[in-house]
C-alpha positions in Angstrom: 99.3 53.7 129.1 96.0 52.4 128.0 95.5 49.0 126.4 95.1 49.7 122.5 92.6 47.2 120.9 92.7 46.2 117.6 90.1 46.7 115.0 88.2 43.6 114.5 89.8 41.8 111.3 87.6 40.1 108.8 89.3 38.3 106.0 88.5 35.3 103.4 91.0 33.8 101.5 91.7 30.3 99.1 94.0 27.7 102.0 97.1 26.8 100.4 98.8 23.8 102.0 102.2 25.4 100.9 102.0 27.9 103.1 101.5 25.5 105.8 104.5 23.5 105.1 106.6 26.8 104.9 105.6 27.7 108.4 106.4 24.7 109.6 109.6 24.1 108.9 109.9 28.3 109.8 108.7 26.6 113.7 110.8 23.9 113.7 113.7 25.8 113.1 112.1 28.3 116.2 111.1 25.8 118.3 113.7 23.5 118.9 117.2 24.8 120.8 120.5 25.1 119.2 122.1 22.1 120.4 118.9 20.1 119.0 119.6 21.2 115.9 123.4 20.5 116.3 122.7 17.1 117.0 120.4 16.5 114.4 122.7 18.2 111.9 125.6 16.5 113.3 123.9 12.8 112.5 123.4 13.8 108.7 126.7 15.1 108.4 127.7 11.8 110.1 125.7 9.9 107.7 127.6 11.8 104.6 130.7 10.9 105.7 130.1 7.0 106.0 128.5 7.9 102.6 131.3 9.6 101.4 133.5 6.4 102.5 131.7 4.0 100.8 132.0 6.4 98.0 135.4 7.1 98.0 136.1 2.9 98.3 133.6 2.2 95.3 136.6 5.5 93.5 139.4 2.8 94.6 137.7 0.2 92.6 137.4 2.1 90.2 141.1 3.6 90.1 142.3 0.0 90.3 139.9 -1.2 87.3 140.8 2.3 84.9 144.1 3.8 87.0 144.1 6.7 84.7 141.0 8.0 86.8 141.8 9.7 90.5 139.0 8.7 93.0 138.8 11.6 94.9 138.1 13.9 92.1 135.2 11.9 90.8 134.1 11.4 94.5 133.9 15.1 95.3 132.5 16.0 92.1 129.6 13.4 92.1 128.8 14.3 96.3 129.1 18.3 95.5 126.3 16.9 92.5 124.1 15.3 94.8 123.8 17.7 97.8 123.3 20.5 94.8 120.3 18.2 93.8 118.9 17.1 97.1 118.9 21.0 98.3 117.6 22.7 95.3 115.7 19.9 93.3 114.7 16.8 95.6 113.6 18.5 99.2 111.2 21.3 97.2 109.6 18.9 94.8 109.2 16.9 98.0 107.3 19.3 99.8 105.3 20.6 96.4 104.3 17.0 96.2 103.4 16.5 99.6 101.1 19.7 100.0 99.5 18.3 96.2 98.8 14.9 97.9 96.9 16.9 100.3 95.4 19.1 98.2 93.9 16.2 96.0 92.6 14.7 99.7 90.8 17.3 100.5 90.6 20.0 97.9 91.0 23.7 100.2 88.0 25.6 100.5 87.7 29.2 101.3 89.0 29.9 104.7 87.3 32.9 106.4 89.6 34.3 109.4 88.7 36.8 112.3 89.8 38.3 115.1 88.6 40.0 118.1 89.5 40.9 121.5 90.2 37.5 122.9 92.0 36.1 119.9 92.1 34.7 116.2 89.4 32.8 114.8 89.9 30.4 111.2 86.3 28.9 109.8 85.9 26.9 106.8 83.7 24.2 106.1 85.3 21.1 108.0 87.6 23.7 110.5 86.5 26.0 113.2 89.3 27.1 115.1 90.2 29.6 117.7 93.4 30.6 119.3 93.3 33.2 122.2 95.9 36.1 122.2 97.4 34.9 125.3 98.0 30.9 124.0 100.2 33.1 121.0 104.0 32.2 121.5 105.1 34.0 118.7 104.5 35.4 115.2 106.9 34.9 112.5 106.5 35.5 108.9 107.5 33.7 106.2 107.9 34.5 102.5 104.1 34.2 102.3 102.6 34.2 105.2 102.4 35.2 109.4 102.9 32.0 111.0 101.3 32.0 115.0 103.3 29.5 117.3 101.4 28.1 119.9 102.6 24.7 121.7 103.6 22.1 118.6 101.5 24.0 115.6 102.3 27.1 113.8 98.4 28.7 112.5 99.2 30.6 109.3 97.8 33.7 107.8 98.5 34.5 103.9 100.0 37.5 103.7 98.2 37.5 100.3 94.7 38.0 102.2 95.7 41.4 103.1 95.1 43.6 100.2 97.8 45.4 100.8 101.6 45.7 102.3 100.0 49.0 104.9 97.1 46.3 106.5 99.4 43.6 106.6 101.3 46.3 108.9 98.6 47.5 110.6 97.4 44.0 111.5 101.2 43.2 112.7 101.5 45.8 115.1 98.0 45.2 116.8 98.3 42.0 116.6 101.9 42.3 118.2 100.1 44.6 121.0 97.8 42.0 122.2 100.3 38.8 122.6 101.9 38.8 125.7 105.0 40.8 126.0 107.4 38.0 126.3 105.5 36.9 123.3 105.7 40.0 121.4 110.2 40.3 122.3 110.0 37.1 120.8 108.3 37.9 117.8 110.1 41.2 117.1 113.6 39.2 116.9 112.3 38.1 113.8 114.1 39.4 110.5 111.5 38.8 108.4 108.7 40.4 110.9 111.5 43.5 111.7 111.5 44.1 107.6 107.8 44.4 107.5 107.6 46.5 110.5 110.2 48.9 109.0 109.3 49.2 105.5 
């Protein structure tokens, strides 16, 4: 079967450093095993529970100051509070206010991206960047944009500098024809990049 080569790609789009932080928390979840994550997940929940102890002590004060109050009630109630507020108020403000601190640094310019038969190419005024199809690990996509794993960065492409949902498609598939194959198994276990293919 003959190698199929992929139109050249030409595109210019505004950076925004919120699609960066997307993709890489999209490639940390990729790149590191299972029991990593474990681990890692297993030393926060750790870190809850002394939390929760000290918590549930500062209730027994409390129950022994005003005994008509239960400590465990208010304990659960007030840690069900805060992990609502760290996941859906503190850790996206957090990264909103850490792509604006960058933003303010070094206000984004237009990025022009390319590709040709050897790889991906991203230009802008400070940046001039290429990544070769074979140094592709994978492809994921995120909510807004194709994120290209290669050793410990993830290269992202807006999905918004397509102009539309058929050459974000297009540019998928060939794209997905010219990583390495091992590569391209990876990249098609990928929900998000087995919707787009679909639809």
């Amino acid at each position: 079967m003959p190698e199929t080569r992929p139109a050249e790609a030409s595109l210019t789009y505004a950076v925004d450093f919120n699609d960066l932080f997307e993709a890489s928390a999209v490639m940390s979840n990729r790149r590191y095993p299972l029991p990593h994550r474990l681990k890692l997940f297993g030393v926060i929940v750790g870190i809850m529970i002394v939390g929760g102890l000290l918590s549930a002590a500062g209730g027994i004060v409390v129950n022994r100051l005003v005994p008509d109050i239960s400590g465990w009630p208010v304990t659960i109630v007030l840690l069900s509070i805060l992990v609502t507020f760290y996941a859906k108020v503190l850790s996206p403000w957090s990264i909103r206010q850490a792509a604006g601190v960058i933003k303010g640094m070094r206000p984004p310019g237009p990025m022009q991206f390319s590709t040709d038969e050897t790889g991906m190419r991203w230009v802008d005024a400070d940046i001039d960047f290429r990544l070769n199809w074979s140094g592709v690990e994978a492809i994921y996509c995120t909510s807004r944009a194709f994120a290209f794993m290669s050793g410990a960065i993830a290269l992202v492409l807006p999905l918004a500098a397509f102009p539309d949902h058929e050459a974000r498609k297009r540019f998928l598939e060939q794209a997905l024809e010219k990583i390495s194959p091992e590569a391209a198994e990876v990249s098609r276990k990928d929900r998000s990049l087995q919707a787009m293919l679909a639809a």
